[in-house]
Residue, then its C-alpha position, 0 to 999 in steps of 0.5 A: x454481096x453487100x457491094x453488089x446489093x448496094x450498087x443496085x439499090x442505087x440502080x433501082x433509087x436512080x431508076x425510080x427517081x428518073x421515072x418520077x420525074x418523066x412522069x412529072x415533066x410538064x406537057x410544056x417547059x417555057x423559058x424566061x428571063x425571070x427579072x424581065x419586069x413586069x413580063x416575067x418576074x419573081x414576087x416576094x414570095x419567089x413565085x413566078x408572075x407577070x404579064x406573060x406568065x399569065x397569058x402562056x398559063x392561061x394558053x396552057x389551061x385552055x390547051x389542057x396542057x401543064x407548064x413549067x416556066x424554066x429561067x433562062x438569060x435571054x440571048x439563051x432562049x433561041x438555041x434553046x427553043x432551037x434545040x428542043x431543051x424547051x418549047x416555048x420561050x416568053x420575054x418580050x421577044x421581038x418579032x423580026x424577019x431574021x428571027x423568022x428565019x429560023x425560028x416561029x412565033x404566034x401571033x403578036x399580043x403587044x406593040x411597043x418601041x425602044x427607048x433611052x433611059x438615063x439619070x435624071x441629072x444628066x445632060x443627055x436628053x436626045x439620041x444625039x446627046x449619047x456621042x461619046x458615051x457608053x450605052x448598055x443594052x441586052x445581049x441580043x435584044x432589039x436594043x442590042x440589035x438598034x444601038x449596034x446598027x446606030x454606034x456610027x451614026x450617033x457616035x456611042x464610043x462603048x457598048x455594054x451588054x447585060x442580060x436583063x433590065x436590073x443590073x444595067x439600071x444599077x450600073x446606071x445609077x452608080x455611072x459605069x454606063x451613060x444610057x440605056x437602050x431598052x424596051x420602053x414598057x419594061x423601062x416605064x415599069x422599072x422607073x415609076x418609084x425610082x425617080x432617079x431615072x428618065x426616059x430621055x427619048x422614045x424610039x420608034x421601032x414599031x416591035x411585035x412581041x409573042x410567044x417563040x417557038x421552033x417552026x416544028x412546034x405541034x402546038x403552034x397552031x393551037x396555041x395561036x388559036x386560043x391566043x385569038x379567042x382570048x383577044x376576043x374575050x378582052x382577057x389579053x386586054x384586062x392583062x394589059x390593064x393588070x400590069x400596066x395599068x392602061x387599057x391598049x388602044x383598039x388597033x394595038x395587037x392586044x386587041x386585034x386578031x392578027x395572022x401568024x407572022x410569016 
């Protein structure tokens, strides 16, 4: 009797605990590559800001929906938007034709380039400087992506691949890599008080971030909806301002309504 009692005692604790947390499960679950700085990043007291965690609560608030933003590595984001394990995934993803294919994204609410960072004592001041040389990226970033392309044409000898901006600007530092192929806004952010570090070259690239989501999403058009008016409203603006501390320019995709890419 007192097995049987305590097998289902533990089937009722498991039980009302499952219950508990269905009924707190968020009406969204977000993914992010928490480190992504300053997108998505943990402050001094580990809460969770950042350019984009405040543009998807604020979708959320607007949607009357609730979030739970869930730490992902980036090159894990897609299968998990793919597989519905979440709904929505934040990072500083690149809009792209491949992407696309597979995958959704609202409207575009940031423009940006590639860059190449590197220590300020070195003699690389050019892509063309990095023949023969190690470069680091992201596992699966538009970085990734232009420095696998470009590996012949400007002769890199290795490429490292990280998942996020800190431990490969640590691996900078201590020399296990030449360079850093990298999104230049986060790099731009990263580097201002660590003046050990320079952007060597911009690379014009012309991305598109926004939110991604599986082409099935239910709130994607609401999503894309709320995205617009707050453009109108200058919330996406005075974000922009918040975080980088410049105000974009009127024909950048912070500002302007734009169509959902296709």
């Amino acid at each position: 009797m007192k097995f049987t009692s305590l097998a289902a005692t533990v089937a009722l604790t498991v039980a009302t605990f499952t219950a508990a947390t269905s009924a707190l499960a968020a009406d969204w679950t977000v993914g992010a590559n928490i480190g992504n700085v300053p997108w998505e990043f943990q402050d001094a007291t580990g809460k969770f800001v950042g350019f984009e965690i405040d543009l998807v609560n604020e979708v959320a608030k607007r949607a009357g929906k609730s979030v739970q933003i869930e730490n992902i590595p980036f090159n894990g984001l897609f299968p998990a938007v793919q597989s519905g394990r979440i709904q929505m995934a934040i990072s500083s993803i690149t809009i792209t034709p491949k992407r696309l294919e597979s995958l959704a994204f609202a409207q575009p609410y940031y423009d940006s380039d590639q860059s190449l960072s590197v220590l300020k004592a070195t003699k690389i001041d050019k892509l063309e400087d990095l023949a023969g040389k190690t470069v680091g990226v992201d596992t699966a970033s538009t970085g990734d992506i232009y420095a696998t392309q470009n590996t012949a044409k400007l002769k890199i000898a290795t490429i490292s691949r990280y998942e996020g901006l800190a431990p490969a600007m640590l691996d900078l530092a201590s020399g296990r890599i030449d360079g850093y192929i990298s999104d230049i806004p986060a790099v731009e952010y990263y580097i201002k008080d660590k003046p050990q570090y320079r952007i060597a070259a911009r690379i014009p690239t012309n991305e598109r971030y926004s939110f991604m989501f599986a082409k099935n999403f239910a709130d994607a058009a609401k999503v894309n909806e709320i995205l617009g008016t707050l453009k109108k409203e200058g919330f996406v603006s005075a974000t922009h301002k918040k975080w980088f501390g410049t105000t974009p320019p009127d024909t950048s995709s912070s500002v302007m309504v734009m169509d959902v890419p296709k």
